[in-house]
Every structure is written in C-alpha cells, then in structure tokens.
PAZAPA-4460 file (N, C-alpha, C; in steps of 0.05 Angstrom, whole numbers, plus 32768, in hexadecimal, padded with zeros to 4 digits):
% residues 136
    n_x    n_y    n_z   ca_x   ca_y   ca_z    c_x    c_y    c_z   seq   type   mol
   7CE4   81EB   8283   7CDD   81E3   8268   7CF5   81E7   8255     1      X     A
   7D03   81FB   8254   7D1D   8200   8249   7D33   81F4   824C     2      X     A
   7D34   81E3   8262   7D41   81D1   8268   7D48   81B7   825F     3      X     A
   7D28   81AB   8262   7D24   819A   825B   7D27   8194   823A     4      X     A
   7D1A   81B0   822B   7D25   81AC   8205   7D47   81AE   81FE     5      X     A
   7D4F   81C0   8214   7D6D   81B7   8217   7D7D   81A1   8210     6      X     A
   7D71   8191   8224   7D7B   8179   8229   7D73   8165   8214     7      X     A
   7D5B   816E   820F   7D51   815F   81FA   7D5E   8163   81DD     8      X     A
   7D6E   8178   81D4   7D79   8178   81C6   7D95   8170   81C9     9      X     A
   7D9C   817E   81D9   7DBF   8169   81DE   7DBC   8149   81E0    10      X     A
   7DAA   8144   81E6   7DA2   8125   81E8   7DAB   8115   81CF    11      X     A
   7D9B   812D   81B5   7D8F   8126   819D   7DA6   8127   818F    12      X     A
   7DBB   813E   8196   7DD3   813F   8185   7DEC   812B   8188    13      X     A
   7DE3   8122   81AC   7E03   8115   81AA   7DF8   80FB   81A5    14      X     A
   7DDD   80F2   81A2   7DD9   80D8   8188   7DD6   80D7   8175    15      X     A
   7DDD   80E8   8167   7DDE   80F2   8146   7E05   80EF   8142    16      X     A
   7E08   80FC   815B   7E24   80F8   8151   7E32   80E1   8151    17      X     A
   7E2F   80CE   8170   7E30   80B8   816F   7E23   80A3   815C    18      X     A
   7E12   80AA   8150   7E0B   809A   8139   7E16   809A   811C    19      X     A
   7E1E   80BE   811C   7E2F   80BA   8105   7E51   80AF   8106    20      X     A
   7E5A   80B2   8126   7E6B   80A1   8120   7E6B   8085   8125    21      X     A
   7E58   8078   812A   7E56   805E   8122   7E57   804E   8108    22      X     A
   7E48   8060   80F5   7E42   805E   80DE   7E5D   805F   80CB    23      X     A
   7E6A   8074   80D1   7E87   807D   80C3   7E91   8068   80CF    24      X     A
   7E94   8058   80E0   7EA6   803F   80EA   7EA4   8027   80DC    25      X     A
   7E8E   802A   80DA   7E78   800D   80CC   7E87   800B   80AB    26      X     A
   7E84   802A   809F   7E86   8027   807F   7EA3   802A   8077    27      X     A
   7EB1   8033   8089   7ED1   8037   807F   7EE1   8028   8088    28      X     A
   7EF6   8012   8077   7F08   8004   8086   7F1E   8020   8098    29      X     A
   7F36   8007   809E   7F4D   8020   80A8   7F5C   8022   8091    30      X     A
   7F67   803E   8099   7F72   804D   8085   7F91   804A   807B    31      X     A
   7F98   8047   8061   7FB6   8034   805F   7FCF   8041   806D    32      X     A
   7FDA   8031   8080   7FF2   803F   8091   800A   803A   807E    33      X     A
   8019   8055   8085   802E   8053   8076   8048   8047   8074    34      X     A
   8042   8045   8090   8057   8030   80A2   805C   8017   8097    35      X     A
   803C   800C   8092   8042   7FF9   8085   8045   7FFA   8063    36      X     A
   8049   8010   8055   804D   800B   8043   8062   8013   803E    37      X     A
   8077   8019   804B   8099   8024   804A   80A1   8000   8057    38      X     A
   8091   7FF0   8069   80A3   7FD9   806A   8092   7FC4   804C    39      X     A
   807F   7FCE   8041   8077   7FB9   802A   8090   7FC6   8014    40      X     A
   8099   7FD2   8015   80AD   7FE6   7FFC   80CA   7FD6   8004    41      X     A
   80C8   7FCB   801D   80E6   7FBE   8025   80E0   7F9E   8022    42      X     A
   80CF   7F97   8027   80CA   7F71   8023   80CD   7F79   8000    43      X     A
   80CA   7F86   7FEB   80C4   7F85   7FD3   80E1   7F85   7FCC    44      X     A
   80F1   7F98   7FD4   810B   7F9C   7FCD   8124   7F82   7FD6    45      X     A
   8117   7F72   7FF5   8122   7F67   7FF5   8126   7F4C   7FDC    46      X     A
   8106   7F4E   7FDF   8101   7F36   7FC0   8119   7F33   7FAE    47      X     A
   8113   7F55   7FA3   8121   7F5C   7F84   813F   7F52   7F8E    48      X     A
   8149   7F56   7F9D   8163   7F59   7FAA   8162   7F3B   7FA9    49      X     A
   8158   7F29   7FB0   8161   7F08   7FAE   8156   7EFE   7FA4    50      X     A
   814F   7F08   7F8F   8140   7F03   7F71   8127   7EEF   7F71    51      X     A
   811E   7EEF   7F8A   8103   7ED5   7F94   80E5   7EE1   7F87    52      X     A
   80E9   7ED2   7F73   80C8   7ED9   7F67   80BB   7ED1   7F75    53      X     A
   80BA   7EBB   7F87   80AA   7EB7   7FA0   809B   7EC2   7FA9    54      X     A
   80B0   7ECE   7FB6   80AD   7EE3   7FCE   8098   7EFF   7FBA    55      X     A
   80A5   7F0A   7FAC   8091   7F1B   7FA0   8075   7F1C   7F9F    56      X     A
   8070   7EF7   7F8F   8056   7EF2   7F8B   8044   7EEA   7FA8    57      X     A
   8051   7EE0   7FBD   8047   7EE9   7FDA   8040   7EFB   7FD7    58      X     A
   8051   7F0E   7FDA   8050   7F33   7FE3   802D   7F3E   7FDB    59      X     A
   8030   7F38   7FB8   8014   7F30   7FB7   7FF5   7F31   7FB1    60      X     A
   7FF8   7F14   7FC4   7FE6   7F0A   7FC8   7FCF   7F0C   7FE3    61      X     A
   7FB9   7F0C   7FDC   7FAF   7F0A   7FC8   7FAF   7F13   7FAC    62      X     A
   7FBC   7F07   7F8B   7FBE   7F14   7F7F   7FB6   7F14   7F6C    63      X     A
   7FBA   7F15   7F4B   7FA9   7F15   7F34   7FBA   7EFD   7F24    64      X     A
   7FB1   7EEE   7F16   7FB6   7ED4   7F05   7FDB   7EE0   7EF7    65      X     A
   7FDD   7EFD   7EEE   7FF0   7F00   7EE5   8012   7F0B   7EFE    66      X     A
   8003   7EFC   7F15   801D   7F0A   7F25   8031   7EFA   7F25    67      X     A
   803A   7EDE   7F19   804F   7ED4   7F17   805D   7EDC   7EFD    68      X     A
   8050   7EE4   7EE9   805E   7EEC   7ED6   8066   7F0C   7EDB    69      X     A
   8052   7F1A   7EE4   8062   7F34   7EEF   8079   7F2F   7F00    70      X     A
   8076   7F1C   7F11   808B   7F24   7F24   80AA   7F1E   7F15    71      X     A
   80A9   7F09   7EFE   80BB   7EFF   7EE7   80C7   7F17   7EE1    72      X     A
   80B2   7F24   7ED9   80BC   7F42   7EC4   80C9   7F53   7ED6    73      X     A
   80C0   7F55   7EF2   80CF   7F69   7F08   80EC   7F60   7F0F    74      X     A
   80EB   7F45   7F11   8108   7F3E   7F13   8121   7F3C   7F00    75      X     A
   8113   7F38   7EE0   811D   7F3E   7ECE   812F   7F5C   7EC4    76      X     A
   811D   7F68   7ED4   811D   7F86   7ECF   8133   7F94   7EEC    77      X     A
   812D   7F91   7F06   8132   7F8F   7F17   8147   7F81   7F2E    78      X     A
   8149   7F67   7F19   8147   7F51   7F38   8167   7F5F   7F3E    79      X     A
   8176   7F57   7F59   8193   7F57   7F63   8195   7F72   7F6A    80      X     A
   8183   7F87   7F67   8189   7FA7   7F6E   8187   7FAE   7F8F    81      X     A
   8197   7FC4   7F9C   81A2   7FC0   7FB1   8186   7FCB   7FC3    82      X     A
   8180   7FBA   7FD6   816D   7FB6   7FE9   816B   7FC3   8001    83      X     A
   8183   7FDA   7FFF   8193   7FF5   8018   8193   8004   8012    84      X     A
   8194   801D   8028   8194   803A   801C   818B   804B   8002    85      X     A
   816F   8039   7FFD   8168   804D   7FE8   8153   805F   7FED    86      X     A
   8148   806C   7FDD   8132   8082   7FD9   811D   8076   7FD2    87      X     A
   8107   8086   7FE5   80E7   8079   7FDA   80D8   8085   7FCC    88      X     A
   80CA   8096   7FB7   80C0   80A7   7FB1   80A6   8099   7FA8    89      X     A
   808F   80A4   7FBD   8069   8092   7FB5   805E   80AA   7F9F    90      X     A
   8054   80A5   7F8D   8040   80B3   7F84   802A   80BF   7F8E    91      X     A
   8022   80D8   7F8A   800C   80EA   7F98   7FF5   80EA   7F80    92      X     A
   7FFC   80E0   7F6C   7FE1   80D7   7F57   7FD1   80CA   7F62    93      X     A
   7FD8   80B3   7F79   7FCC   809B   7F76   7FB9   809B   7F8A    94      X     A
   7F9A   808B   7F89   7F90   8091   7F9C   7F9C   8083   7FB8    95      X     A
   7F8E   8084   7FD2   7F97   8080   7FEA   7F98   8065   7FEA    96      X     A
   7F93   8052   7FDE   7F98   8033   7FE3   7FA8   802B   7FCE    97      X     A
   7FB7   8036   7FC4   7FCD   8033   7FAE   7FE4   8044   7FAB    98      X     A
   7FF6   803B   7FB2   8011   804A   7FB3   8026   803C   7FA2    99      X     A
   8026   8053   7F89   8038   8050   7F73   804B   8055   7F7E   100      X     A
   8067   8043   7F81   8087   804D   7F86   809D   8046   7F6D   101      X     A
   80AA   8059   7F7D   80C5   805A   7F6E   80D9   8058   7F7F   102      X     A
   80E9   8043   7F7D   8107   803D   7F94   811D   804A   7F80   103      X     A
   8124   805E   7F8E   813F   8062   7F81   815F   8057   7F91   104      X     A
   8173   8049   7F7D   8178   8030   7F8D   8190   8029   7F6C   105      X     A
   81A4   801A   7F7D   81BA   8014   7F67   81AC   7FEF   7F5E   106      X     A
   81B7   7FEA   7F3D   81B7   7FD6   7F39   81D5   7FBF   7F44   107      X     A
   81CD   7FB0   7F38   81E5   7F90   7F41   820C   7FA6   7F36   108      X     A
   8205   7FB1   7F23   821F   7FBF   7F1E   8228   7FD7   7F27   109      X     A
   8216   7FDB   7F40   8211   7FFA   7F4C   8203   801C   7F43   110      X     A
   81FF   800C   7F2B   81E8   8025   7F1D   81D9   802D   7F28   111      X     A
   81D1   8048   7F21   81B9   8058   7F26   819A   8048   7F20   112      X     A
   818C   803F   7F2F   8173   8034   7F1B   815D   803B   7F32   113      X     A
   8146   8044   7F13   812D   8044   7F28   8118   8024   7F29   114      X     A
   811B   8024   7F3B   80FD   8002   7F3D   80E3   8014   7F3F   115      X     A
   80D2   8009   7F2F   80B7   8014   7F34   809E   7FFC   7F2E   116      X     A
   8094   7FFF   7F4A   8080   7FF9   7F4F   8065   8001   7F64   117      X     A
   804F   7FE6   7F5F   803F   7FFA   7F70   8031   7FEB   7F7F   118      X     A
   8024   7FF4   7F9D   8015   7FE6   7FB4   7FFD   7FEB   7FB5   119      X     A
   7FED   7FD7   7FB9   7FCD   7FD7   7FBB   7FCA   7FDA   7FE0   120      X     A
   7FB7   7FE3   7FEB   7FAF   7FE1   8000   7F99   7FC6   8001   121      X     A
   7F97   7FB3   8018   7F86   7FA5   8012   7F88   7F93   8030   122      X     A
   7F6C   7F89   803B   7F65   7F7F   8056   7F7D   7F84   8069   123      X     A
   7F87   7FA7   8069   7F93   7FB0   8078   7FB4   7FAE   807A   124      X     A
   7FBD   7FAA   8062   7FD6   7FA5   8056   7FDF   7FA4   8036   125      X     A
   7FF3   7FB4   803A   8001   7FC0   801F   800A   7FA1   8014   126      X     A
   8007   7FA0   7FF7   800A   7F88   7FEB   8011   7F95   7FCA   127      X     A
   8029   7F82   7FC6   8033   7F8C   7FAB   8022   7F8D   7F96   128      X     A
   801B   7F9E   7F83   800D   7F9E   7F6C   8015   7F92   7F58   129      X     A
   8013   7F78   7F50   8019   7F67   7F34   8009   7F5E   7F20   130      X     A
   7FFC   7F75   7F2A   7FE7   7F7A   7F06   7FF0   7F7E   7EF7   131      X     A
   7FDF   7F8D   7ED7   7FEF   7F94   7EC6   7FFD   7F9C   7EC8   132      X     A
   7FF1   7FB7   7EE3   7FFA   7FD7   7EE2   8014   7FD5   7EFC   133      X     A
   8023   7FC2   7EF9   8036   7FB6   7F0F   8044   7FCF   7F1D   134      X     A
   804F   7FDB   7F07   8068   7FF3   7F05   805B   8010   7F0E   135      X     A
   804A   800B   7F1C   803F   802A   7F22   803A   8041   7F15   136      X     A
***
C-alpha cells in the first residue's frame, strides 16, 4: 500500500512539473541574445559610417511612421564616424528587450564622440529604435 501512494505521488509530481514546464514554454518567447545585439550595434555603425539612411531604416523595421526622419537626424548628427575599434557601453536601466547604447568611437575628423542609441528586441531580433526615444 505504501508503495503504491508512493508512486502515486511521484507520478503526480513529475506531471505537475512537466506541465509547468510546458506552460512556461507556451507563455515566454526566447530570451534577447546578446550576440545578436553586439552584431545589431555593428550593421548600425556600419550605416552611420556610409551615411545610408537606408540601411538604418531597414535595421528598423518593422518600424514606426517617424524612422526615416529619425534616421535623417542620426546621420546628421552621426553620419561618417569610424565603424572600428570602438567601445560599447548598454544601459542597465533598460528593461530586457531594450538596450540603450552608447558607441564610443572617433568622428570624420578623428574626435572623440559618443553615438547614442537604442535596440528593441522583437520576433527574435535586435532592431534599431527610431522612435522618438531613438538616442537611448
């Protein structure tokens, strides 16, 4: 008899558990890799670097009605700065599907300059933020 409620409870737990991880699979996408958001930080820089508003407003998309004129203002601000050897610094404000950066990185005359902007997580890929809130 002791056996049998044994079993009957281990039965009971490892489908409770298996159910809860089914459930946690079901409601949570995957979680934003960073990998890919150190190469979305380099397609962005390449942009600025060959001044392709294009390419920015790709980067993206899916995006909001104002990402061609953001991407205007990024290049304006931005565009021709060196696309090598710089520094990445993400914000730890931000929640997990949004990563505010800062490239530290020379301009077209070799200056010191910081670029700042920021990445949305979204159907499993980092995509430039050209909302209002572009600049992180």
């Amino acid at each position: 008899m002791k056996i049998r409620s044994l079993a009957a409870t281990l039965t009971g737990c490892v489908f409770l558990l298996l159910l809860a991880l089914f459930l946690s699979a079901c409601t949570s996408g995957p979680a934003p890799d960073p990998g890919k958001r150190d190469a979305a930080v380099a397609s962005v820089m390449q942009a600025l670097k060959a001044q392709d508003k294009e390419q920015l407003v790709k980067l993206a998309q899916p995006g909001p009605q104002t990402a061609d004129s953001n991407a205007q203002l990024m290049l304006s601000q931005w565009g021709g700065v060196k696309d090598s050897g710089y520094t990445i610094a993400y914000s730890s404000d931000s929640p997990p599907d949004i990563a505010g950066v800062r490239v530290n990185t020379k301009d077209r005359s070799g200056n010191p300059v910081d670029v700042q902007f920021s990445l949305r997580w979204n159907d499993n890929s980092w995509l430039l933020n050209l909302g209002p809130d572009f600049r992180g």
